[in-house]
Kinemage of the C-alpha trace (Angstrom):
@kinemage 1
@onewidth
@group {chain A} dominant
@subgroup {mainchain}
@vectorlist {calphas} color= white
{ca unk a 1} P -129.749 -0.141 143.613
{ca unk a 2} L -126.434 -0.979 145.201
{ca unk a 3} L -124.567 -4.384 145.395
{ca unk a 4} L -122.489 -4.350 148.719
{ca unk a 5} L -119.717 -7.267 148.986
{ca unk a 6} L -117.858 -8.029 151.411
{ca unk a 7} L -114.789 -10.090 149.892
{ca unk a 8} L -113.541 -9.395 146.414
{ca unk a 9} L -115.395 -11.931 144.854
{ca unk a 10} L -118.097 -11.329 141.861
{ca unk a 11} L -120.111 -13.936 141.305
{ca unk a 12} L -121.832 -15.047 137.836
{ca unk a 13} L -123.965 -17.120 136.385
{ca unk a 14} L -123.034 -20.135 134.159
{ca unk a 15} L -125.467 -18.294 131.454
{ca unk a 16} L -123.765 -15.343 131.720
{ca unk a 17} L -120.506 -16.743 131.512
{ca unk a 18} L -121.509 -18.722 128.207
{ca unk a 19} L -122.685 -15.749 126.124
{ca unk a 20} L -119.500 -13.670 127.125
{ca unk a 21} L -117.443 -16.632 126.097
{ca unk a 22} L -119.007 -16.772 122.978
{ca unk a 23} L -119.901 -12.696 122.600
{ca unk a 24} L -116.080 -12.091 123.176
{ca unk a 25} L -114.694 -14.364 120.304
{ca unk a 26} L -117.234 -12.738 117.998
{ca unk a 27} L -116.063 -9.087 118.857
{ca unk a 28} L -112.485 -9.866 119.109
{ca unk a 29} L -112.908 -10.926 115.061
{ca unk a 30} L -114.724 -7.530 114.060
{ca unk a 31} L -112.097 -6.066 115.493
{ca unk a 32} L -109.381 -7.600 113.778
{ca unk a 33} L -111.634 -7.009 110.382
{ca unk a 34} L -111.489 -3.977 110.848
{ca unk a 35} L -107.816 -3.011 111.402
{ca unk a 36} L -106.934 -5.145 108.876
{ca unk a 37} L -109.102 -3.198 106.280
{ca unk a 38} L -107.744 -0.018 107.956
{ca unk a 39} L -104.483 -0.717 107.454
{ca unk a 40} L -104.845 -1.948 103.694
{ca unk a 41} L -106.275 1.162 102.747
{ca unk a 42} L -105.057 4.127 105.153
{ca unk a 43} L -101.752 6.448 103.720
{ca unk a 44} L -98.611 5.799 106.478
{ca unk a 45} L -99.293 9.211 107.403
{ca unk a 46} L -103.332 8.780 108.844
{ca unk a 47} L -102.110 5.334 110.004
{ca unk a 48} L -99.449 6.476 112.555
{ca unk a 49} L -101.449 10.020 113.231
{ca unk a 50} L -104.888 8.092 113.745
{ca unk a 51} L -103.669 4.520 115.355
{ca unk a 52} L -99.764 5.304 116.422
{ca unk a 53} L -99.172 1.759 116.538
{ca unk a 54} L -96.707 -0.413 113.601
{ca unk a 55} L -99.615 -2.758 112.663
{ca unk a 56} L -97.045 -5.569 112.891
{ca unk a 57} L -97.623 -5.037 116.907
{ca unk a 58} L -101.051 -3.916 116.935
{ca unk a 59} L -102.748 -7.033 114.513
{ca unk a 60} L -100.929 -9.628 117.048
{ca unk a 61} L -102.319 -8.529 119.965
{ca unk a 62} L -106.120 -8.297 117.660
{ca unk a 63} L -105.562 -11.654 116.422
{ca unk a 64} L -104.175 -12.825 119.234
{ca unk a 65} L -101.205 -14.628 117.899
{ca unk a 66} L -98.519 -13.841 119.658
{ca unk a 67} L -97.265 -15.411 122.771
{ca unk a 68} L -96.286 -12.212 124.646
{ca unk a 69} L -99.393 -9.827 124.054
{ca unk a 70} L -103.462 -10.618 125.658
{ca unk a 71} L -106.080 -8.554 124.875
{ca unk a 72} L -108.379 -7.123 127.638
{ca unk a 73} L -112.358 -6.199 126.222
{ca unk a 74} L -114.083 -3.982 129.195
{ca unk a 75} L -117.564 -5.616 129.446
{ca unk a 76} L -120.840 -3.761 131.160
{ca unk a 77} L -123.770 -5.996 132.087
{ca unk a 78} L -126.769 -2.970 131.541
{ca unk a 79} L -130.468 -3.130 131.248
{ca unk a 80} L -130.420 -4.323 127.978
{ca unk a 81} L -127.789 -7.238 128.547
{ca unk a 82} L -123.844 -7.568 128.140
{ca unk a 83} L -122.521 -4.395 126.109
{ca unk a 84} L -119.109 -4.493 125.240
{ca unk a 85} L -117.559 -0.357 125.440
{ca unk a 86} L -114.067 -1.323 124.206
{ca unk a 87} L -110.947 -2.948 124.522
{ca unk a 88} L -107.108 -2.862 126.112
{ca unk a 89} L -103.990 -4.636 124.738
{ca unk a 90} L -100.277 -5.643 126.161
{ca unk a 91} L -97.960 -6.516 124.198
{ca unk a 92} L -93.776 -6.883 124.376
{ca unk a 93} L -92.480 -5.029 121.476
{ca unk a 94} L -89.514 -6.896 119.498
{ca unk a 95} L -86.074 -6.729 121.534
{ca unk a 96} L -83.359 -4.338 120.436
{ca unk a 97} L -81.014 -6.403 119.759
{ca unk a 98} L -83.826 -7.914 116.563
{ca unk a 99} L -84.505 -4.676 115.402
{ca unk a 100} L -80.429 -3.826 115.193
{ca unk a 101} L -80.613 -0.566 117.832
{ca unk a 102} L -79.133 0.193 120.479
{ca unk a 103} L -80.924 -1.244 123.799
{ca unk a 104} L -81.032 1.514 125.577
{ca unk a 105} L -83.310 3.037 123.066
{ca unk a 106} L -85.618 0.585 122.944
{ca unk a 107} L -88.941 0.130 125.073
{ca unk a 108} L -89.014 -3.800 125.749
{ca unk a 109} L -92.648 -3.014 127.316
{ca unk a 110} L -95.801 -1.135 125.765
{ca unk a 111} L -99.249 -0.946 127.185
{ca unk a 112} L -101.864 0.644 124.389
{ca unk a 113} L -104.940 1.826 125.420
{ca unk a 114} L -104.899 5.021 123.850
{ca unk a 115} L -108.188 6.695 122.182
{ca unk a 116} L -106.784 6.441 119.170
{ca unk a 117} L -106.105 2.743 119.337
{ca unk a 118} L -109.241 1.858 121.314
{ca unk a 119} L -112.488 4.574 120.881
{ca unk a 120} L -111.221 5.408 117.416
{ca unk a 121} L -111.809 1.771 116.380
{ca unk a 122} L -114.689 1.256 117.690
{ca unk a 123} L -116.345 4.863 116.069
{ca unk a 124} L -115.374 3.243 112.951
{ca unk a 125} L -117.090 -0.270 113.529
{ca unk a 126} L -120.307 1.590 114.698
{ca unk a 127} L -119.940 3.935 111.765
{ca unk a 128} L -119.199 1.144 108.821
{ca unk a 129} L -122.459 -0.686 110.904
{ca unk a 130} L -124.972 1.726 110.493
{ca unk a 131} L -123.986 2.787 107.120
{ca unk a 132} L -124.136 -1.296 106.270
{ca unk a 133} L -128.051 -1.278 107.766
{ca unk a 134} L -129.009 2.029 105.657
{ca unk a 135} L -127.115 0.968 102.501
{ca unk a 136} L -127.913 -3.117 102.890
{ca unk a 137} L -130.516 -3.537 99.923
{ca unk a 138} L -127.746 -1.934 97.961
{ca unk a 139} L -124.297 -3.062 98.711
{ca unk a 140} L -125.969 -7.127 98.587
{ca unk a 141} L -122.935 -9.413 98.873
{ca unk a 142} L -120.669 -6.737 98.174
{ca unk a 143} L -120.994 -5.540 102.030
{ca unk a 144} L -117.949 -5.624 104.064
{ca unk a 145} L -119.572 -6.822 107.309
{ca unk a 146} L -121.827 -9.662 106.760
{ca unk a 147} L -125.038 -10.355 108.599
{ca unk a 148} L -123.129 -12.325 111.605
{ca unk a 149} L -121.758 -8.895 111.597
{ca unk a 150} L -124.017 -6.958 112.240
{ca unk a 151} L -126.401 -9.113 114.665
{ca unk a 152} L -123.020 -8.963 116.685
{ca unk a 153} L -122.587 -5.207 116.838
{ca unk a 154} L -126.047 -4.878 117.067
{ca unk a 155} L -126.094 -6.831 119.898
{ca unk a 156} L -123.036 -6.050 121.749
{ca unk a 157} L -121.708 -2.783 120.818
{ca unk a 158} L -122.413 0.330 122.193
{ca unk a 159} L -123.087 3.849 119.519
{ca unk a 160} L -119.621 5.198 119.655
{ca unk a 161} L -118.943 8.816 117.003
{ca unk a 162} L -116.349 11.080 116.399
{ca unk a 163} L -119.140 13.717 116.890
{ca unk a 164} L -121.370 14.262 119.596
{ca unk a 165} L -124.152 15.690 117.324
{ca unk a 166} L -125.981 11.849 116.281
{ca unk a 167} L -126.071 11.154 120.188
{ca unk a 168} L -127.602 14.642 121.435
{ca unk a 169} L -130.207 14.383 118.346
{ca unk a 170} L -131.517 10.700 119.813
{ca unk a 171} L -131.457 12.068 123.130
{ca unk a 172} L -128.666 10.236 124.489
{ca unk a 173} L -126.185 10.517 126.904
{ca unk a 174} L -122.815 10.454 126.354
{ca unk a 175} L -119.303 10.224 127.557
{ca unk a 176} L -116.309 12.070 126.187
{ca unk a 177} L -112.922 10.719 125.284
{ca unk a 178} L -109.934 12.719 124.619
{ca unk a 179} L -106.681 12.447 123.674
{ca unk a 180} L -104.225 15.828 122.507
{ca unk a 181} L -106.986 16.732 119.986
{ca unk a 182} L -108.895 13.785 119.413
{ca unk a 183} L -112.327 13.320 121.113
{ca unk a 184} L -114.631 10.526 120.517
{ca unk a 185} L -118.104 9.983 122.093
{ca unk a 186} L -119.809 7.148 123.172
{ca unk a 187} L -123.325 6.660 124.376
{ca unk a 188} L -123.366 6.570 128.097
{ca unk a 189} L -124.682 3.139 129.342
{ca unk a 190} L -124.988 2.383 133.298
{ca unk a 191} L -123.186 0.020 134.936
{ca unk a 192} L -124.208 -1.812 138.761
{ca unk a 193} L -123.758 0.218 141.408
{ca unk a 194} L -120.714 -1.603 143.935
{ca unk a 195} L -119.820 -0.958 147.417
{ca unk a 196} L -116.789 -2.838 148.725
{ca unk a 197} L -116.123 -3.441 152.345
{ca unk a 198} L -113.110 -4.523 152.677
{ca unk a 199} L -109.601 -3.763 154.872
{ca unk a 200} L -111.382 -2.000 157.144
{ca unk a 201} L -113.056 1.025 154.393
{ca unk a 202} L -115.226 1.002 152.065
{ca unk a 203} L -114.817 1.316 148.173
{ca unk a 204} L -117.492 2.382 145.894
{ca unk a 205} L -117.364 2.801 141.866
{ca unk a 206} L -119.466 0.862 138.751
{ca unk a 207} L -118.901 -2.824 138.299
{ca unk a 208} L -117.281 -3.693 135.281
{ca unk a 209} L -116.488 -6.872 133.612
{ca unk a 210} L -113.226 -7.686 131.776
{ca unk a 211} L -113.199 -10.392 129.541
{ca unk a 212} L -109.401 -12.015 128.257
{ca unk a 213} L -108.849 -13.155 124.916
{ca unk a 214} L -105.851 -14.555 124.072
{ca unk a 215} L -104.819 -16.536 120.657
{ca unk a 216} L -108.491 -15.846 119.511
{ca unk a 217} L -110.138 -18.069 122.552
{ca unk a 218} L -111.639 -17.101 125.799
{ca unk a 219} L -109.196 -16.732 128.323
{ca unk a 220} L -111.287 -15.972 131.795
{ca unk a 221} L -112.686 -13.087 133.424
{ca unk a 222} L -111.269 -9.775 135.345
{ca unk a 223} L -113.985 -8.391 136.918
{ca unk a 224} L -113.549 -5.115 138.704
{ca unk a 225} L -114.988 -1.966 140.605
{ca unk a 226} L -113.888 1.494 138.674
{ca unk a 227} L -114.433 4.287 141.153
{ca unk a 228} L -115.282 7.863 140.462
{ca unk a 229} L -111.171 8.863 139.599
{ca unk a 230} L -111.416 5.569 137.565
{ca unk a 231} L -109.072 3.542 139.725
{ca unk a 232} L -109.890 -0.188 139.809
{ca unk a 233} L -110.108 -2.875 142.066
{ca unk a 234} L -109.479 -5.536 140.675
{ca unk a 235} L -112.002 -8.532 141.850
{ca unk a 236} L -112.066 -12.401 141.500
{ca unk a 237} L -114.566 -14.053 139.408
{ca unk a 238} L -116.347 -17.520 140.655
{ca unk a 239} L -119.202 -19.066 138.606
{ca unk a 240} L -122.368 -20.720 140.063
């Protein structure tokens, strides 16, 4: 079923609003777990050819603690409730002039939301969860997500692998993402229907929800329409 609007306005409900609030903060940490255990234990050489990133730019914009980046988490409200499919980070790298180079050689701007720093991530959360569930009786307090954890995944992420074979064996349906020759695939969960009307034409793609988080809190909601190239148009959120 199809949703037509006729201003670029989604509305939600104050329930809705509440568990994203809440659902957000709770990802944003499991995601910040995990890079920081990533980056404690991966060689220099599987950092920068897996994540590409200097952690020192990357864990800011996770933990939210520094003034110039936001994180954006891309949201889908699907039959079985509010599934969170990954995540998008700004940040302002440090100027030239504080690293000592030249500033013409220096990018003062970088937007990462590459597979390796997004999907990769989140294969590896989805992994280290259902490895935790199969292995719990065992690992006892030794586990390195806890039960919060893993109600939190469970609830809120979506089966992400670096293989396709676990999600064509459960009958699943999948989406590929690649990146030069890295290809992750998550399971493919539906997303409302949306026709715009608007400026005369009509604009029609999957509604998505983004959610900001910024210095570890809630910052508000970007919802918008992706259409079939994946453009978006971007929409404004009111809550009743």
């Amino acid at each position: 079923m199809k949703t037509t609007l006729f201003s670029r306005e989604i509305t939600y409900g104050k329930e809705d609003v509440a568990e994203l609030e809440a659902a957000s903060i709770k990802v944003q940490l499991i995601y910040d777990k995990a890079l920081f255990m990533l980056h404690g234990h991966l060689p220099d050489s599987l950092w920068d050819a897996w994540i590409g990133v200097p952690y020192e730019i990357i864990s800011s914009l996770y933990k939210g603690d520094n003034d110039s980046g936001s994180v954006f988490q891309k949201w889908i409200q699907s039959p079985s409730g509010w599934k969170c499919i990954g995540c998008e980070r700004h940040c302002l790298e440090p100027s030239a002039a504080a690293q000592g180079k030249p500033a013409g050689n220096q990018r003062l701007f970088t937007f990462h939301n590459g597979i390796r720093q997004s999907m990769v991530l989140q294969a590896l959360i989805w992994s280290m969860y259902e490895n935790t569930v199969l292995f719990q009786t065992y690992l006892g307090d030794e586990a390195f997500l806890d039960g919060d954890d893993l109600d939190t995944i469970s609830s809120y992420f979506v089966p992400t692998y670096l293989n396709k074979l676990r999600l064509t064996e459960n009958g699943k349906p999948s989406k590929e993402y690649k990146e030069n020759n890295i290809k992750v695939y998550q399971e493919w969960i539906s997303a409302p229907d949306l026709v715009l009307q608007w400026n005369g034409g009509l604009t029609e793609g999957r509604w998505m929800t983004g959610v900001y988080v910024d210095h570890s809190r809630f910052a508000g909601l970007g919802p918008y329409l992706k259409d079939a190239q994946g453009k978006r148009t971007y929409m404004q959120a009111t809550v009743q």
